[in-house]
PDB file as gemmi writes it, atoms N, CA and C in Angstrom:
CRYST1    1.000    1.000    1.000  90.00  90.00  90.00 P 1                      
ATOM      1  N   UNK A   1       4.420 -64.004 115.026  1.00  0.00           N  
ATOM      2  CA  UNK A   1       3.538 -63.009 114.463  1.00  0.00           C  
ATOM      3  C   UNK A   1       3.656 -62.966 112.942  1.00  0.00           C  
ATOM      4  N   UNK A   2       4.745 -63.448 112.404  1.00  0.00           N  
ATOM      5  CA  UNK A   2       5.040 -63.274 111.118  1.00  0.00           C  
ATOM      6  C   UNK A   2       4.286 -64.439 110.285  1.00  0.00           C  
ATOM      7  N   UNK A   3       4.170 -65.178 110.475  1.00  0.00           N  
ATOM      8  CA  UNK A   3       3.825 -66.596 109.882  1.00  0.00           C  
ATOM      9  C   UNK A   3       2.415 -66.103 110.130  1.00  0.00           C  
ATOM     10  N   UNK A   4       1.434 -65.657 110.782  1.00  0.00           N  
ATOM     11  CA  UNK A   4       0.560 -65.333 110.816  1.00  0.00           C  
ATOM     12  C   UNK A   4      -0.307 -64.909 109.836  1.00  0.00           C  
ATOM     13  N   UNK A   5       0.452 -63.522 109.270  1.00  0.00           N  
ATOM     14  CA  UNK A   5       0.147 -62.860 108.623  1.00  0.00           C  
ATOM     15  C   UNK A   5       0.045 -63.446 106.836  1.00  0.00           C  
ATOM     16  N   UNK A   6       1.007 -64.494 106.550  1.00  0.00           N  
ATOM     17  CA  UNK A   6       0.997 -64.868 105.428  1.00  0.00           C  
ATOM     18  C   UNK A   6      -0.331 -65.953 104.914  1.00  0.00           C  
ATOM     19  N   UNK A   7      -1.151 -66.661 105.747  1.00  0.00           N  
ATOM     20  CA  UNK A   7      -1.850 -67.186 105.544  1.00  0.00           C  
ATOM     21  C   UNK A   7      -3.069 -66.213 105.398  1.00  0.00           C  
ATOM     22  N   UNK A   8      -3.395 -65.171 105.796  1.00  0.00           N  
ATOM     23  CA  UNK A   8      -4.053 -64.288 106.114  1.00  0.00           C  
ATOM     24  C   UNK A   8      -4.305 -63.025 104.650  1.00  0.00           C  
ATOM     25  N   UNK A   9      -3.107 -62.891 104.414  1.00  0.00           N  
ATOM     26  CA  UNK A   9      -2.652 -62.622 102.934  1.00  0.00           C  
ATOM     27  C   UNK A   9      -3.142 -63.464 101.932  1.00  0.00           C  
ATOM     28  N   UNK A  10      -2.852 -64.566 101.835  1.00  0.00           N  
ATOM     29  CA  UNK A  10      -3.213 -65.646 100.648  1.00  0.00           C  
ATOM     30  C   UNK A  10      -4.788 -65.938 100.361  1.00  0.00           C  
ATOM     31  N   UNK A  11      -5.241 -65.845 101.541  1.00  0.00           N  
ATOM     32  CA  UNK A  11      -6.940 -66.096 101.591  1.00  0.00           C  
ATOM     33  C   UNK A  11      -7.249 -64.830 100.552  1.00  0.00           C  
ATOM     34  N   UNK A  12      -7.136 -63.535 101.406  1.00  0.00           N  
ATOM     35  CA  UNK A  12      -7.642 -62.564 100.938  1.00  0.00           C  
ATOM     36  C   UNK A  12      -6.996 -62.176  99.192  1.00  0.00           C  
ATOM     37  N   UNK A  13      -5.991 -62.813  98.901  1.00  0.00           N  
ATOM     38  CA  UNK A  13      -5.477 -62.569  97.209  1.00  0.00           C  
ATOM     39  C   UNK A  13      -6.297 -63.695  96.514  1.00  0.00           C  
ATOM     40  N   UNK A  14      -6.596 -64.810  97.023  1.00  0.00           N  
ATOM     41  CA  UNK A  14      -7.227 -65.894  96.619  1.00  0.00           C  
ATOM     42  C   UNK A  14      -9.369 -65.370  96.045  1.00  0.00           C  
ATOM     43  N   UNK A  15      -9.763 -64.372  97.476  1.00  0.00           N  
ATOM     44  CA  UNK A  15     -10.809 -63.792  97.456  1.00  0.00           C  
ATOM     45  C   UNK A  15     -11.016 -62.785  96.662  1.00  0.00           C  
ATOM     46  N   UNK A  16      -9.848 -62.255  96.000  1.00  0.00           N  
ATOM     47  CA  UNK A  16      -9.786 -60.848  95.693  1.00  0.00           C  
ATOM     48  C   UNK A  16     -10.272 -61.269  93.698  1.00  0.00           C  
ATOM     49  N   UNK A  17      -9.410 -62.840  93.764  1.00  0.00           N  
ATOM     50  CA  UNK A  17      -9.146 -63.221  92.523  1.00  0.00           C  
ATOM     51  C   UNK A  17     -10.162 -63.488  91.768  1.00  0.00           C  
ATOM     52  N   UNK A  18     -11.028 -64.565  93.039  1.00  0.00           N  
ATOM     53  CA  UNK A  18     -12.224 -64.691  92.817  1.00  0.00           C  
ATOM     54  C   UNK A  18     -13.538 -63.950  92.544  1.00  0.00           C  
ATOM     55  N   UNK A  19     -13.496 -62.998  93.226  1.00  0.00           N  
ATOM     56  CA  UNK A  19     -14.692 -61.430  92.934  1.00  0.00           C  
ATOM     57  C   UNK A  19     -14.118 -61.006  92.009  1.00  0.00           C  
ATOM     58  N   UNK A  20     -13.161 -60.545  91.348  1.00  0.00           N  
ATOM     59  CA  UNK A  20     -12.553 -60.521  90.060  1.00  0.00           C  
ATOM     60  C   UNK A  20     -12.774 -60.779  89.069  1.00  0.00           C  
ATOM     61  N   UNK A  21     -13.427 -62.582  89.022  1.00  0.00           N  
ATOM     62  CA  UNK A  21     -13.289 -63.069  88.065  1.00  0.00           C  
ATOM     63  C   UNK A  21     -14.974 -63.514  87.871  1.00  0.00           C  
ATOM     64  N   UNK A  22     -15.772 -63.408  89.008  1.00  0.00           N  
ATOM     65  CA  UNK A  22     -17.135 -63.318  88.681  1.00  0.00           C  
ATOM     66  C   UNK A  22     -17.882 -62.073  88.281  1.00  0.00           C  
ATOM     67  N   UNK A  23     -17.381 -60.681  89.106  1.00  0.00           N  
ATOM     68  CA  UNK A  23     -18.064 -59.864  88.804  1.00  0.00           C  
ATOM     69  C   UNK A  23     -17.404 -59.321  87.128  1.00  0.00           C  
ATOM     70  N   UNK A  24     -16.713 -60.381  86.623  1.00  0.00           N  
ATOM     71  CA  UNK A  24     -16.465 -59.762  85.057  1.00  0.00           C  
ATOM     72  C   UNK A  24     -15.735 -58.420  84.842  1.00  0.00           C  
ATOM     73  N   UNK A  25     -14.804 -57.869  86.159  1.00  0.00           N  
ATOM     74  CA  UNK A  25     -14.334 -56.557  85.965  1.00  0.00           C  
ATOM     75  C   UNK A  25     -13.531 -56.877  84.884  1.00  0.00           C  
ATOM     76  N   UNK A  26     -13.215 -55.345  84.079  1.00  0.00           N  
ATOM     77  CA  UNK A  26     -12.027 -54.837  82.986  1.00  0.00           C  
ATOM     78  C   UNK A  26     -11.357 -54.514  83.748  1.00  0.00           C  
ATOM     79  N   UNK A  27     -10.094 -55.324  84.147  1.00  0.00           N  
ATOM     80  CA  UNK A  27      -9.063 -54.494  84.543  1.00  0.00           C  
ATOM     81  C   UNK A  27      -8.842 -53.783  83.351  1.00  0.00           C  
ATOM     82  N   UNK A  28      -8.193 -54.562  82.380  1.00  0.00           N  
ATOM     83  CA  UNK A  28      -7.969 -53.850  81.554  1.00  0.00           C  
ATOM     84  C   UNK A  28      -7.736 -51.746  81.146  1.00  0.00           C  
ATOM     85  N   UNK A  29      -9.178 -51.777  81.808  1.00  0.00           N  
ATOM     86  CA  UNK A  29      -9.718 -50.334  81.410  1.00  0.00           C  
ATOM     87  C   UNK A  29      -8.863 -49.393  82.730  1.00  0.00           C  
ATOM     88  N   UNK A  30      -8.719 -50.985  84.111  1.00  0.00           N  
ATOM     89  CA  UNK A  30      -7.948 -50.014  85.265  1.00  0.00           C  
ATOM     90  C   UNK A  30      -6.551 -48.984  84.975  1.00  0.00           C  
ATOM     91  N   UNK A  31      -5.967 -50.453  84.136  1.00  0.00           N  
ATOM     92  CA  UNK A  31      -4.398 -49.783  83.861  1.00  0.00           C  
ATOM     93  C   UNK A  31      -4.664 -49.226  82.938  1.00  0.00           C  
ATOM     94  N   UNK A  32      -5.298 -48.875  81.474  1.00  0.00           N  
ATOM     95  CA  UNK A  32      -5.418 -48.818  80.274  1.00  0.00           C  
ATOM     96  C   UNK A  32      -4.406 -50.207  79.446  1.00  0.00           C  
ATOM     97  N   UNK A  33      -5.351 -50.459  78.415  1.00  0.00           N  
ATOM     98  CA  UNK A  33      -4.991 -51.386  77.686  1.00  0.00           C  
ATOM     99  C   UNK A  33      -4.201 -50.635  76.297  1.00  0.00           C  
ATOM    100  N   UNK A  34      -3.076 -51.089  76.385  1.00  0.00           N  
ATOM    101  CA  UNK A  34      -1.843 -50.381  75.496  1.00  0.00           C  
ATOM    102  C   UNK A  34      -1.659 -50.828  74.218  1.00  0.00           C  
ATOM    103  N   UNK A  35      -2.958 -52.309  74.195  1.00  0.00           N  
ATOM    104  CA  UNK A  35      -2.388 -52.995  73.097  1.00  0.00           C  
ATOM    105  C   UNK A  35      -3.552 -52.860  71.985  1.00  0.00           C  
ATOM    106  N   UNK A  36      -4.811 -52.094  72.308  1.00  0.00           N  
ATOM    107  CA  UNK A  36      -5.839 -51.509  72.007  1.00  0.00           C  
ATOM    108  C   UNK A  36      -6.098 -50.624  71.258  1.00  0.00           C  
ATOM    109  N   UNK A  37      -6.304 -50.682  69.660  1.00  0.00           N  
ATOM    110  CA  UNK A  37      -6.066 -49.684  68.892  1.00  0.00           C  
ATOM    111  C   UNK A  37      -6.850 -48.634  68.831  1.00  0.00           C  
ATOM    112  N   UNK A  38      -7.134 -47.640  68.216  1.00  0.00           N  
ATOM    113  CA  UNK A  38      -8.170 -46.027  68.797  1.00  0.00           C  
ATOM    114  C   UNK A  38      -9.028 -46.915  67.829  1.00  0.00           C  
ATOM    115  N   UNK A  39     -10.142 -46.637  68.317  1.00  0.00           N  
ATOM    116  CA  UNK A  39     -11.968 -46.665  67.592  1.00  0.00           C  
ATOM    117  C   UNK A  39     -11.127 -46.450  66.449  1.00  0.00           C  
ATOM    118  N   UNK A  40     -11.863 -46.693  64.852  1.00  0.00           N  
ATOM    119  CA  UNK A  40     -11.939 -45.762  63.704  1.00  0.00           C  
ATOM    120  C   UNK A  40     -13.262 -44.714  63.916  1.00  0.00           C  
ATOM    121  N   UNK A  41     -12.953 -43.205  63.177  1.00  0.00           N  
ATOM    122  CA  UNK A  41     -13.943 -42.438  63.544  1.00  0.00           C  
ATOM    123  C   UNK A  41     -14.523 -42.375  62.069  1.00  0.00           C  
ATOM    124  N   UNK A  42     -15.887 -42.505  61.881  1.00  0.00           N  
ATOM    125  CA  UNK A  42     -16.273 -42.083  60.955  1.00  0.00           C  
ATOM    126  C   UNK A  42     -17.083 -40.559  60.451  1.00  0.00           C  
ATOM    127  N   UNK A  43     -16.604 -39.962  59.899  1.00  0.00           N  
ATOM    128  CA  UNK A  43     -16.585 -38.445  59.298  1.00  0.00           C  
ATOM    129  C   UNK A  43     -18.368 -38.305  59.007  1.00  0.00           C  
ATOM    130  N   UNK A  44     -18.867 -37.654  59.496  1.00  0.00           N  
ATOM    131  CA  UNK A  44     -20.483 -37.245  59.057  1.00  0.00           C  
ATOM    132  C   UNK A  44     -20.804 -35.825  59.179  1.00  0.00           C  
ATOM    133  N   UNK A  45     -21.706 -35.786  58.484  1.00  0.00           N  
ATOM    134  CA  UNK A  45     -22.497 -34.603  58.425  1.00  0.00           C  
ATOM    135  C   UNK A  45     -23.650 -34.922  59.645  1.00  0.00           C  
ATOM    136  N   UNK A  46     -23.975 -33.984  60.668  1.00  0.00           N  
ATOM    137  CA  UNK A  46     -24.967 -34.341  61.428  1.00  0.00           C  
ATOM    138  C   UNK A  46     -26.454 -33.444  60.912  1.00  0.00           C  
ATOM    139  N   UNK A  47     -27.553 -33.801  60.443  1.00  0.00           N  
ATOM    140  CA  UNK A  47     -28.853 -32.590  60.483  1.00  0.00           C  
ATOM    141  C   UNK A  47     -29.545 -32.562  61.679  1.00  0.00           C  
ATOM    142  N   UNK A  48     -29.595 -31.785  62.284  1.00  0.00           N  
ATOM    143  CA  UNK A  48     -30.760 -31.658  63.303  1.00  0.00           C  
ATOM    144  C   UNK A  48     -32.373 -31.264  62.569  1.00  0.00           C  
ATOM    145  N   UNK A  49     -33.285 -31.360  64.151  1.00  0.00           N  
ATOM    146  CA  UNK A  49     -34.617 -30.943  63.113  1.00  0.00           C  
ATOM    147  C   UNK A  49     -34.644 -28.947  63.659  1.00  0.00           C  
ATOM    148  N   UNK A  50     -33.563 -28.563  63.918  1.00  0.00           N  
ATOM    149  CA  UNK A  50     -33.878 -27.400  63.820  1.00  0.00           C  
ATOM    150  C   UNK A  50     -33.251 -26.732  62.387  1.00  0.00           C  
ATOM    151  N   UNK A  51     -32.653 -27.532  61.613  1.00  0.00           N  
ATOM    152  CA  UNK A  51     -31.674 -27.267  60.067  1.00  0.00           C  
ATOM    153  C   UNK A  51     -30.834 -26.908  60.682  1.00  0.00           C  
ATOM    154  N   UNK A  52     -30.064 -26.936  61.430  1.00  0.00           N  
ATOM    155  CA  UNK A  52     -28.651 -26.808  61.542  1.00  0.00           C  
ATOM    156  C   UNK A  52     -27.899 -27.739  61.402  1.00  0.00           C  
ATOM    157  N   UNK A  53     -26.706 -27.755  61.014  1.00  0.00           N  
ATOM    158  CA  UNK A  53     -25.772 -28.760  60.965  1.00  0.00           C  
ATOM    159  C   UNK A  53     -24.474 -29.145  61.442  1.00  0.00           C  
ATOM    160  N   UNK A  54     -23.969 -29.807  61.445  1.00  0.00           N  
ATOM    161  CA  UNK A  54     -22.647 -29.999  62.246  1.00  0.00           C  
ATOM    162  C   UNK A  54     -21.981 -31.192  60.653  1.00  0.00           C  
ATOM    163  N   UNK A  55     -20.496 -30.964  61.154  1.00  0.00           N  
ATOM    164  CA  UNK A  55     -19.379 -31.576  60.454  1.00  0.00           C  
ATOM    165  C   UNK A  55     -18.595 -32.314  61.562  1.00  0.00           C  
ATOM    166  N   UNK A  56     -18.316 -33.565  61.495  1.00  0.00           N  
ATOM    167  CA  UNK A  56     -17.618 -34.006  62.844  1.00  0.00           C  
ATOM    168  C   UNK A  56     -16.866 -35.475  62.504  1.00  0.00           C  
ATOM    169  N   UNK A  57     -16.498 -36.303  63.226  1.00  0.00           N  
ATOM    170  CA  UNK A  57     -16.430 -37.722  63.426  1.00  0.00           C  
ATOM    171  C   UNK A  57     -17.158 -38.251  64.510  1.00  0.00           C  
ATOM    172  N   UNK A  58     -17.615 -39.605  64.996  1.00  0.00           N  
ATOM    173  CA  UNK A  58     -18.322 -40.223  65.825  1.00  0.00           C  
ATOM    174  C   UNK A  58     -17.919 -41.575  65.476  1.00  0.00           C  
ATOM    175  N   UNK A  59     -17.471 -42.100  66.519  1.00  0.00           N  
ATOM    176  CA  UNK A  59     -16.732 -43.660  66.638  1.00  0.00           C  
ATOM    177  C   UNK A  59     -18.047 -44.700  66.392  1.00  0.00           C  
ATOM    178  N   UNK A  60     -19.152 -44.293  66.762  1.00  0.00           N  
ATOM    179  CA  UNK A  60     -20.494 -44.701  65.826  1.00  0.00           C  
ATOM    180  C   UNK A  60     -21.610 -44.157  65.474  1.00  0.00           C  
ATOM    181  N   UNK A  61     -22.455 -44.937  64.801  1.00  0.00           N  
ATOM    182  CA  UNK A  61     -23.708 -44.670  63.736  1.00  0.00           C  
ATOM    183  C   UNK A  61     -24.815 -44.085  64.873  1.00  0.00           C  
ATOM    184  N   UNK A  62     -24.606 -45.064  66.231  1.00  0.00           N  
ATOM    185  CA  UNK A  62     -25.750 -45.322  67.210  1.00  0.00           C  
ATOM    186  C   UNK A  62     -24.993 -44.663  68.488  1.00  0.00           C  
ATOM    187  N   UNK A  63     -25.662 -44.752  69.399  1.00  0.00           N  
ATOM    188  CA  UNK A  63     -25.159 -44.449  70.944  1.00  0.00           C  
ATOM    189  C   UNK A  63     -24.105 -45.152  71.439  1.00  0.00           C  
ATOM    190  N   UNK A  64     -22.606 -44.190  71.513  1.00  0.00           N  
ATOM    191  CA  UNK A  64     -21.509 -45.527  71.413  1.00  0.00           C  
ATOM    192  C   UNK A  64     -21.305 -45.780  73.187  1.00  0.00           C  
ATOM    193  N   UNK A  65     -20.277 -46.304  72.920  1.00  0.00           N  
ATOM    194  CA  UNK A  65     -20.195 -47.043  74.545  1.00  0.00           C  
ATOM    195  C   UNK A  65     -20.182 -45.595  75.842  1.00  0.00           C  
ATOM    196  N   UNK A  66     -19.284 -44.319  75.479  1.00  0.00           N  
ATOM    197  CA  UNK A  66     -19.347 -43.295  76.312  1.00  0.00           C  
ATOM    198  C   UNK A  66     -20.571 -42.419  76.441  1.00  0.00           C  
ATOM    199  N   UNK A  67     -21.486 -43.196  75.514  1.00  0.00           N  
ATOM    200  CA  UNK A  67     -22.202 -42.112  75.379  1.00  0.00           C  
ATOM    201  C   UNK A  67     -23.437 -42.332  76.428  1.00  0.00           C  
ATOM    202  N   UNK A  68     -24.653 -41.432  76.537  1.00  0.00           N  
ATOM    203  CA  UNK A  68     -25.528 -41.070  77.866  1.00  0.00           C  
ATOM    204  C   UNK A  68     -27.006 -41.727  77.206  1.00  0.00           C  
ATOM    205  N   UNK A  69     -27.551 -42.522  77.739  1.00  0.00           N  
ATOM    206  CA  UNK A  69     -29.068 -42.095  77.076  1.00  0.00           C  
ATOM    207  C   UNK A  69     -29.721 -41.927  78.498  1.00  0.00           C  
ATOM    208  N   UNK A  70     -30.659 -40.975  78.833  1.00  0.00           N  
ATOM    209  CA  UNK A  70     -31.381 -40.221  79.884  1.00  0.00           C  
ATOM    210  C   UNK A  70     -32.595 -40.768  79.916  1.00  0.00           C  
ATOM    211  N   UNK A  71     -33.312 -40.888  81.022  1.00  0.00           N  
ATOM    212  CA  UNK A  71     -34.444 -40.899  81.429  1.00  0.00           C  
ATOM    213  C   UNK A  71     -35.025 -40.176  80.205  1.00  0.00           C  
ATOM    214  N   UNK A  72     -36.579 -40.921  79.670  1.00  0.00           N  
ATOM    215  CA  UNK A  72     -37.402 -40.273  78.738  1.00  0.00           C  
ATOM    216  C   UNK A  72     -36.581 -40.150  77.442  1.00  0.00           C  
ATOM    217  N   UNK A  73     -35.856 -40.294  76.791  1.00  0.00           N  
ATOM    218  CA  UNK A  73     -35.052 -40.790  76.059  1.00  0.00           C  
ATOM    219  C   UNK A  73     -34.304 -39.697  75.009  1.00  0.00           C  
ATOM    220  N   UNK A  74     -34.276 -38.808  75.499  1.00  0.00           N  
ATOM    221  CA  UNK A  74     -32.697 -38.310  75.376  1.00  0.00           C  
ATOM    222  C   UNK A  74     -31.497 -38.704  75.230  1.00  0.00           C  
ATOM    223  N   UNK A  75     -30.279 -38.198  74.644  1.00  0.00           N  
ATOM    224  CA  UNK A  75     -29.248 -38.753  74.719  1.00  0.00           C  
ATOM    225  C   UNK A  75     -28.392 -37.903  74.327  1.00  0.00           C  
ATOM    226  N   UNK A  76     -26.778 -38.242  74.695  1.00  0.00           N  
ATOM    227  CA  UNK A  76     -25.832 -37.262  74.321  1.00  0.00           C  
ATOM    228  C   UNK A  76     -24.982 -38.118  73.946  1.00  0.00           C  
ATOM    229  N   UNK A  77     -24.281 -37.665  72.880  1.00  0.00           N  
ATOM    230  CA  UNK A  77     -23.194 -38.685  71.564  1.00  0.00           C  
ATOM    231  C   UNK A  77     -22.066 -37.854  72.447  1.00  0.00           C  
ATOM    232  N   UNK A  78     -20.609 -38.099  71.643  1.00  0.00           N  
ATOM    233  CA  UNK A  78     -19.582 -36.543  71.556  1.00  0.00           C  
ATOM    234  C   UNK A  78     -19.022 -36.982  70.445  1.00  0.00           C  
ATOM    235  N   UNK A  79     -18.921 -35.678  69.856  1.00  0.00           N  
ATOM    236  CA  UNK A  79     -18.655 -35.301  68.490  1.00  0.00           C  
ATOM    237  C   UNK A  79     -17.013 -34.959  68.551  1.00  0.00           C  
ATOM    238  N   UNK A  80     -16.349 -35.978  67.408  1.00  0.00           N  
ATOM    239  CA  UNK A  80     -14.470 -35.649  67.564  1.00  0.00           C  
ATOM    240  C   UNK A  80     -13.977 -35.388  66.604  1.00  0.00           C  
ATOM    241  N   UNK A  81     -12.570 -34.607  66.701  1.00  0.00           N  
ATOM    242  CA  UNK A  81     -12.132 -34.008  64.940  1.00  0.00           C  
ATOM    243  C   UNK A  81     -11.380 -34.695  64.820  1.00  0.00           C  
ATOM    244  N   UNK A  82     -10.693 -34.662  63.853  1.00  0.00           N  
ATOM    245  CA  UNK A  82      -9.549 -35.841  62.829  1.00  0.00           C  
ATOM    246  C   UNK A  82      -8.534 -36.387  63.842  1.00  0.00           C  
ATOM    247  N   UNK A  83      -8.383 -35.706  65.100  1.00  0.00           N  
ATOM    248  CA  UNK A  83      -7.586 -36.535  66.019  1.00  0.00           C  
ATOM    249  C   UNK A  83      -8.008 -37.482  67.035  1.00  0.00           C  
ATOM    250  N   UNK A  84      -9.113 -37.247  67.044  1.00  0.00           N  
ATOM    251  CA  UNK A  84     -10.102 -38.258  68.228  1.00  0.00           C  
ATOM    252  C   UNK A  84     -10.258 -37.473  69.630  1.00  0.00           C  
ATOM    253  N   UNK A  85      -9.717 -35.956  69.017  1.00  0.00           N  
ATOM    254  CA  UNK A  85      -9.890 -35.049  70.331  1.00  0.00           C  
ATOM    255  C   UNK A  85     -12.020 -34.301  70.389  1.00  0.00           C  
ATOM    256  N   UNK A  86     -11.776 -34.629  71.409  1.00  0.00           N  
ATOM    257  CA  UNK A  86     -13.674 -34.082  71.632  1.00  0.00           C  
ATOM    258  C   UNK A  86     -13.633 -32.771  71.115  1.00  0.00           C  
ATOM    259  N   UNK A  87     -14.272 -32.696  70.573  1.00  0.00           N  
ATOM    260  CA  UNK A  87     -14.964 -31.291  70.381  1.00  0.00           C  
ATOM    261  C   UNK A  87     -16.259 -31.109  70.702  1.00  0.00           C  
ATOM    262  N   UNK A  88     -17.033 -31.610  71.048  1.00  0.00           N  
ATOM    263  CA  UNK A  88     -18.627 -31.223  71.174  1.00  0.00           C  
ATOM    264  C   UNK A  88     -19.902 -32.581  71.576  1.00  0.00           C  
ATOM    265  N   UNK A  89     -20.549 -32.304  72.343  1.00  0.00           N  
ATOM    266  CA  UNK A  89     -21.555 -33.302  72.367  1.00  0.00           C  
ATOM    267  C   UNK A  89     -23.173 -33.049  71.869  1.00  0.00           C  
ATOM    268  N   UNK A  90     -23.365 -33.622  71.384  1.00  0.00           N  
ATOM    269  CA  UNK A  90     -24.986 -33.359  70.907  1.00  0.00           C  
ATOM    270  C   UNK A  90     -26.193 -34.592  71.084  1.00  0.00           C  
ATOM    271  N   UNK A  91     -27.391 -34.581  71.200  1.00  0.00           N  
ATOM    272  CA  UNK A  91     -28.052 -35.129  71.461  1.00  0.00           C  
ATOM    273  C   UNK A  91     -29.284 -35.866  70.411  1.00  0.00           C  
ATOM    274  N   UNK A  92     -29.150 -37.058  70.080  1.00  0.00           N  
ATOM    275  CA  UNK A  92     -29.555 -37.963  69.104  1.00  0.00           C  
ATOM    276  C   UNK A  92     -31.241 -37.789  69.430  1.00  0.00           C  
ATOM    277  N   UNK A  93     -31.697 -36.840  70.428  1.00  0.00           N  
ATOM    278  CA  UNK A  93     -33.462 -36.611  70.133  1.00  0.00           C  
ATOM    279  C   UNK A  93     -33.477 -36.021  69.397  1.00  0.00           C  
ATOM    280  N   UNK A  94     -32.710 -34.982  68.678  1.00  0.00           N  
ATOM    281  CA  UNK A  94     -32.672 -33.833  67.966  1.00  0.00           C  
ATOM    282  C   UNK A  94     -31.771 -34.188  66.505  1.00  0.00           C  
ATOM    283  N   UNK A  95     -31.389 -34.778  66.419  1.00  0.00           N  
ATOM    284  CA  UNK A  95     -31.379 -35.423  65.234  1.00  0.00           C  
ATOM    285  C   UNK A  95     -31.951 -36.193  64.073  1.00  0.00           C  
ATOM    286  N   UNK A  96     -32.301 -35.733  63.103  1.00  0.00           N  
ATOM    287  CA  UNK A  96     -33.180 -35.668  61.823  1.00  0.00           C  
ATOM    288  C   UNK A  96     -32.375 -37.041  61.308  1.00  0.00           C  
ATOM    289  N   UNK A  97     -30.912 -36.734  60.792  1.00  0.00           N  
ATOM    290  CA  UNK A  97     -30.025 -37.797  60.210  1.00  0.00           C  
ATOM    291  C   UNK A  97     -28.523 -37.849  60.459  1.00  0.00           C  
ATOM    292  N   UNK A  98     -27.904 -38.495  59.910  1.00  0.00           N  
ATOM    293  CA  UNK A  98     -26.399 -38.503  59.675  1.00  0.00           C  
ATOM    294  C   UNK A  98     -26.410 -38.955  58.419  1.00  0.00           C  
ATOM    295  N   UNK A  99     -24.993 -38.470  57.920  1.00  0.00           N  
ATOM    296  CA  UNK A  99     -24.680 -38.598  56.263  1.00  0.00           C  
ATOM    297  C   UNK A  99     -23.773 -39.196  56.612  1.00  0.00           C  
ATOM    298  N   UNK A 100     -22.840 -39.997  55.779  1.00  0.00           N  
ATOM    299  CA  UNK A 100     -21.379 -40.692  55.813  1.00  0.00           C  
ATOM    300  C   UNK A 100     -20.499 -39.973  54.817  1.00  0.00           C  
ATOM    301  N   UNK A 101     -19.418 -39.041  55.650  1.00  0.00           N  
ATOM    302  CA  UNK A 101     -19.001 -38.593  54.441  1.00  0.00           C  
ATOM    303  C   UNK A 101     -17.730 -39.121  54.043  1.00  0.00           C  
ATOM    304  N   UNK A 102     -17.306 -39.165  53.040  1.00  0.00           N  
ATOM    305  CA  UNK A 102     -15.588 -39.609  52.619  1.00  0.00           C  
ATOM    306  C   UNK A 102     -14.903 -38.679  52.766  1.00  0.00           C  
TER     307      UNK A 102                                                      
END                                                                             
């Protein structure tokens, strides 16, 4: 019964390796990658078209990788402070501009 089982094993690590390696998964992202330095955030002023404004960071200019774009084309950014902790999400239909600030 024992010898059985090991051939049975090997197929399926052999199969596992293979769907693995076509469907292009990140493990990476499974374990977290440790060797991966944080985004840089860049500091902006946000205007909306209602004149309000926001002060924030955003890891980008455009819709970054976490971010949402919706049916009919909406979208939601998230807005982070000097630690890369979230503070807020807002939505790039409603946005007039961004400034770059130093």
């Amino acid at each position: 019964m024992r010898g059985r089982w090991r051939p049975i094993a090997v197929v399926c690590l052999i199969i596992t390796v293979m769907l693995l390696g076509v469907c292009d998964f990140n493990y990476k992202k499974l374990f977290g990658d440790k060797t991966a330095e944080k985004p840089r955030l860049v500091k902006v002023e946000i205007r909306f078209d209602s004149g309000d404004s926001l002060t924030g960071y955003v890891k980008d200019l455009g819709v970054g990788e976490e971010g949402v774009i919706y049916t009919g084309g909406s979208s939601a950014n998230y807005l982070y402070d000097a630690g890369g902790n979230v503070t807020g999400v807002f939505n790039y239909h409603h946005v007039l501009y961004m400034r770059v600030l130093k």
